[in-house]
DODRENTOR-143411 format. One record per residue (C-alpha): chain; x, y, z. Coordinates in nm, 2 decimals. Each point is the difference from the previous one (the first is absolute). Layout:
% residues N
A; X; Y; Z;
...
END
This chain:
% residues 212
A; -0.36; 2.63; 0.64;
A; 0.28; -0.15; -0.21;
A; 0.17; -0.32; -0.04;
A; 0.32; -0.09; 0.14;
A; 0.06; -0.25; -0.26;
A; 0.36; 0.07; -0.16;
A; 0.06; -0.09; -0.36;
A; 0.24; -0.27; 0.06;
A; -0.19; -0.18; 0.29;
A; -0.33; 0.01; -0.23;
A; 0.21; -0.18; -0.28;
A; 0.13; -0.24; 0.26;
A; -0.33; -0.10; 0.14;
A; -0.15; 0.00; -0.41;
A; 0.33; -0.26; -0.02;
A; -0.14; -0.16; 0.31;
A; -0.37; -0.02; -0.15;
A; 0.10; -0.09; -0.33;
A; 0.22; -0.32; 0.18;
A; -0.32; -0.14; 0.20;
A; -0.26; 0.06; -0.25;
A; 0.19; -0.14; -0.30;
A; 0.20; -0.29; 0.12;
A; -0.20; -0.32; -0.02;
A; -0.20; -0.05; 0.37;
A; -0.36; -0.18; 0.07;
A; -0.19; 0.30; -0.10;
A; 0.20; 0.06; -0.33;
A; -0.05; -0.40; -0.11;
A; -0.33; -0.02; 0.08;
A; -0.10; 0.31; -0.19;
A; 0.23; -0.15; -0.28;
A; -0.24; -0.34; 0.03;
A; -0.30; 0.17; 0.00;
A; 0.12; 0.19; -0.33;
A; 0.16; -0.24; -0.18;
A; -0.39; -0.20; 0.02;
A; -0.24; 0.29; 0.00;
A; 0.21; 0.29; -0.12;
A; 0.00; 0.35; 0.17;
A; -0.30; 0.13; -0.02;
A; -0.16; -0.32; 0.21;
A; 0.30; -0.01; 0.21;
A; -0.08; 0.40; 0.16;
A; -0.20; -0.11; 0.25;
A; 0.32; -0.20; 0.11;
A; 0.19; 0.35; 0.01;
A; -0.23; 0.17; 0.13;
A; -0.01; -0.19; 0.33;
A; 0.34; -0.02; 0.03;
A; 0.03; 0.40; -0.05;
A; -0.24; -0.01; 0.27;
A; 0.19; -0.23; 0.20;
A; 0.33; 0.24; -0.03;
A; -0.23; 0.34; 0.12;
A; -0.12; -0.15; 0.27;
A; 0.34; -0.14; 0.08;
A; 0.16; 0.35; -0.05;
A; -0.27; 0.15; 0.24;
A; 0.03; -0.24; 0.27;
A; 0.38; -0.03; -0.01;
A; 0.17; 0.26; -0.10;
A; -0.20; 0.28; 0.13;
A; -0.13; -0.15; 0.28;
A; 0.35; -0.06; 0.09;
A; 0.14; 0.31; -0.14;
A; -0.23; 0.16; 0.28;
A; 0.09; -0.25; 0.27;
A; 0.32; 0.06; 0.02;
A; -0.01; 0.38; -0.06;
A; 0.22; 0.17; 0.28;
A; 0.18; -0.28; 0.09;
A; 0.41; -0.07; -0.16;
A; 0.01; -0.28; 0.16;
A; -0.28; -0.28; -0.16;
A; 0.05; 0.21; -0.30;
A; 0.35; 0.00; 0.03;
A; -0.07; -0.43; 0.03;
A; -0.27; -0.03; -0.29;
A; 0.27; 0.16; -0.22;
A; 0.25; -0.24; 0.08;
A; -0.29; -0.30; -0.05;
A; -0.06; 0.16; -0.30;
A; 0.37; -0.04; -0.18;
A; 0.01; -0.36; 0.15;
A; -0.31; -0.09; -0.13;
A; 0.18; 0.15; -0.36;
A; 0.30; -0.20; 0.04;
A; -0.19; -0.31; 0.08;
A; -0.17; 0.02; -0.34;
A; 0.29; 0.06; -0.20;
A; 0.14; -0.32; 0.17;
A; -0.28; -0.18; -0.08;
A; -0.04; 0.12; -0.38;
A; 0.39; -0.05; -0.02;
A; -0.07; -0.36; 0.13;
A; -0.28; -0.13; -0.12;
A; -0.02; -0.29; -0.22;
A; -0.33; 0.10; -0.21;
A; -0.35; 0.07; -0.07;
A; -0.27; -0.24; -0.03;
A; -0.21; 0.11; -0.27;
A; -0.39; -0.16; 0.06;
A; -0.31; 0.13; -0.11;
A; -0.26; 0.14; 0.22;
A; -0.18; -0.39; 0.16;
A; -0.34; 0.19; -0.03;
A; -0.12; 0.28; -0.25;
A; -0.24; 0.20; 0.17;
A; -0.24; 0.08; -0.30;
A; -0.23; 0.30; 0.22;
A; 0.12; 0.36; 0.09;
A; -0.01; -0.09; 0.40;
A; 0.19; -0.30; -0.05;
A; 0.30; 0.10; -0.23;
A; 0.03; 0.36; 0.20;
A; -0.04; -0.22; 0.35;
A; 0.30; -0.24; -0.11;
A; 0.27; 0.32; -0.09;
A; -0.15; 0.14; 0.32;
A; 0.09; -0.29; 0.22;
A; 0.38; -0.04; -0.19;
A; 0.08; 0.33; 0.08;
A; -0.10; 0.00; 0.36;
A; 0.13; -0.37; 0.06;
A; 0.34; 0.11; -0.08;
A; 0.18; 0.01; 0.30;
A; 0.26; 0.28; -0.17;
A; -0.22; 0.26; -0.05;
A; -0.02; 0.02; 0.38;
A; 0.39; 0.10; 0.04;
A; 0.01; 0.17; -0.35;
A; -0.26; 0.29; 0.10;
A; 0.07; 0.01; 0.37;
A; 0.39; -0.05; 0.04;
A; 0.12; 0.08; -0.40;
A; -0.27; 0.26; -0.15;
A; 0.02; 0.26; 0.25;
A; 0.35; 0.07; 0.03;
A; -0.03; 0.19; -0.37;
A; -0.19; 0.28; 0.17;
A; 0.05; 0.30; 0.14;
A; 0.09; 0.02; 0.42;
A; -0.21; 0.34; 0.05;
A; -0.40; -0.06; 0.11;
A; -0.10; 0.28; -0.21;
A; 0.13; -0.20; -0.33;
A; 0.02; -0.40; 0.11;
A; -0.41; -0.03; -0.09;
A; 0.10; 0.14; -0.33;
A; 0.32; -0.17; -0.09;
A; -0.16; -0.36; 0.05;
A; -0.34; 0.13; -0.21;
A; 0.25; 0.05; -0.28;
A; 0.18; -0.33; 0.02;
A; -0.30; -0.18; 0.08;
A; -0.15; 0.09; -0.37;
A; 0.34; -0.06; -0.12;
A; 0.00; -0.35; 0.10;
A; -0.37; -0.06; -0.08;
A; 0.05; 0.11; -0.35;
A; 0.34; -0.23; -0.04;
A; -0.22; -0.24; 0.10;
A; -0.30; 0.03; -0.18;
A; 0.24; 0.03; -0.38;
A; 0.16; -0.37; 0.15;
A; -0.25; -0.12; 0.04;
A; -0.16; 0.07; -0.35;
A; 0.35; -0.08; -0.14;
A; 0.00; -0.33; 0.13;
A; -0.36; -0.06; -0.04;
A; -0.02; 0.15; -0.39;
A; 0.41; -0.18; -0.09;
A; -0.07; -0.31; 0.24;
A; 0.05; -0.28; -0.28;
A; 0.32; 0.20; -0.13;
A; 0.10; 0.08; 0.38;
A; -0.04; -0.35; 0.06;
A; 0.24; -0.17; -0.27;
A; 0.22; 0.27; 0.16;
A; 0.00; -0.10; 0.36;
A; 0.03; -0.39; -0.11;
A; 0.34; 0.04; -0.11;
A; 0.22; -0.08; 0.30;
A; 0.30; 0.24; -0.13;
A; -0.23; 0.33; -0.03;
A; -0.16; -0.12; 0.35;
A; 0.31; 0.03; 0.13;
A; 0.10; 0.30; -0.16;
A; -0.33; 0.13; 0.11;
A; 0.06; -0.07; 0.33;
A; 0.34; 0.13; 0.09;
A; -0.08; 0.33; -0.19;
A; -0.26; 0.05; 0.25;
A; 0.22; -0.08; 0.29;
A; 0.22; 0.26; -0.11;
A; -0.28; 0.24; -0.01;
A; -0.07; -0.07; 0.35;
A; 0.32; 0.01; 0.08;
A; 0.06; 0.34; -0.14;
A; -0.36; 0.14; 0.21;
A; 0.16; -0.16; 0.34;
A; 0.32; 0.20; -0.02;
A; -0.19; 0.30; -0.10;
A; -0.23; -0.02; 0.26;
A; 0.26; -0.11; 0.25;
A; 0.24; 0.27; -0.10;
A; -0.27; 0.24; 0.02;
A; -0.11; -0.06; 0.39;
A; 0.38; -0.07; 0.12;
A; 0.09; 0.36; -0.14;
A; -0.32; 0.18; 0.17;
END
């Protein structure tokens, strides 16, 4: 069984990843909190739960949706469109928005259950993951049965391993990271790179479905 995955729509979707792992969100300033005060090697536990959060969220989403929609155009034909709204709303809101606020974690966990609890919980409590995996994440792969399973496997360790090196970025540079973010010209910068990012995904994708 092989892949449907083209080269261009697998360096789209790594575009896509690299856009919502790296770009400053709850999950990437709490792991940058937790580094900057215990460094990396305390702050995996953090990581690891919120890898765990994303798996879970890939399995449950996207291809539990990926399935329930199989053989029908029509809701998939819908989740597309959901999909490169949901794109364009972000790029709006990176485009738009007036800055980060930079706080340390309220409460440093100092066992293995407690830090790995507190990235599990961020990642699930995220309200975006839901429409990222379900509406967004699927659209990358493959329309044939036979290779859909296969497609979202291979972007599903794509993302997780984007997110895992964020997260050790942020956690590892978090006090260099941080100087960074607290400059309001390079958050802005920041943040309308991103939107164009976005931006450029939500043509491709839209482009791609409107010529099928």
């Amino acid at each position: 069984m092989a892949t449907q995955l083209t080269l261009a729509s697998f360096l789209y979707f790594l575009m896509f990843c690299a856009t919502m792992t790296f770009s400053p969100g709850p999950m990437t300033l709490l792991l940058m909190g937790f580094g900057m005060q215990q460094g990396l090697k305390r702050s995996m536990p953090v990581q690891l739960g919120a890898s765990a959060a994303y798996l879970v969220s890939i399995l449950v989403f996207a291809v539990g949706f990926a399935e329930l929609i199989k053989g029908n155009p029509l809701i998939s034909r819908g989740i597309q469109y959901v999909g490169v709204t949901y794109l364009l709303y972000l790029a709006y809101r990176q485009w738009t928005s007036t800055g980060l606020k930079l706080d340390s974690p309220d409460t440093l966990h100092n066992d293995f259950t407690g830090r790995f609890g507190k990235g599990l919980l961020t990642g699930f409590s995220n309200p975006k993951t839901i429409v990222m995996f379900s509406a967004v994440f699927p659209q990358f792969a493959g329309q044939g049965s036979d290779s859909r399973m296969l497609d979202l496997a291979v972007l599903g360790l794509a993302f997780l391993l984007l997110q895992f090196a964020s997260g050790c970025l942020y956690c590892y540079f978090g006090q260099r990271i941080r100087r960074v973010l607290q400059s309001p010209s390079r958050q802005v910068l920041l943040q309308r790179a991103t939107a164009c990012m976005l931006l450029g995904v939500a043509v491709m994708l839209a482009r791609g479905f409107t010529q099928g």
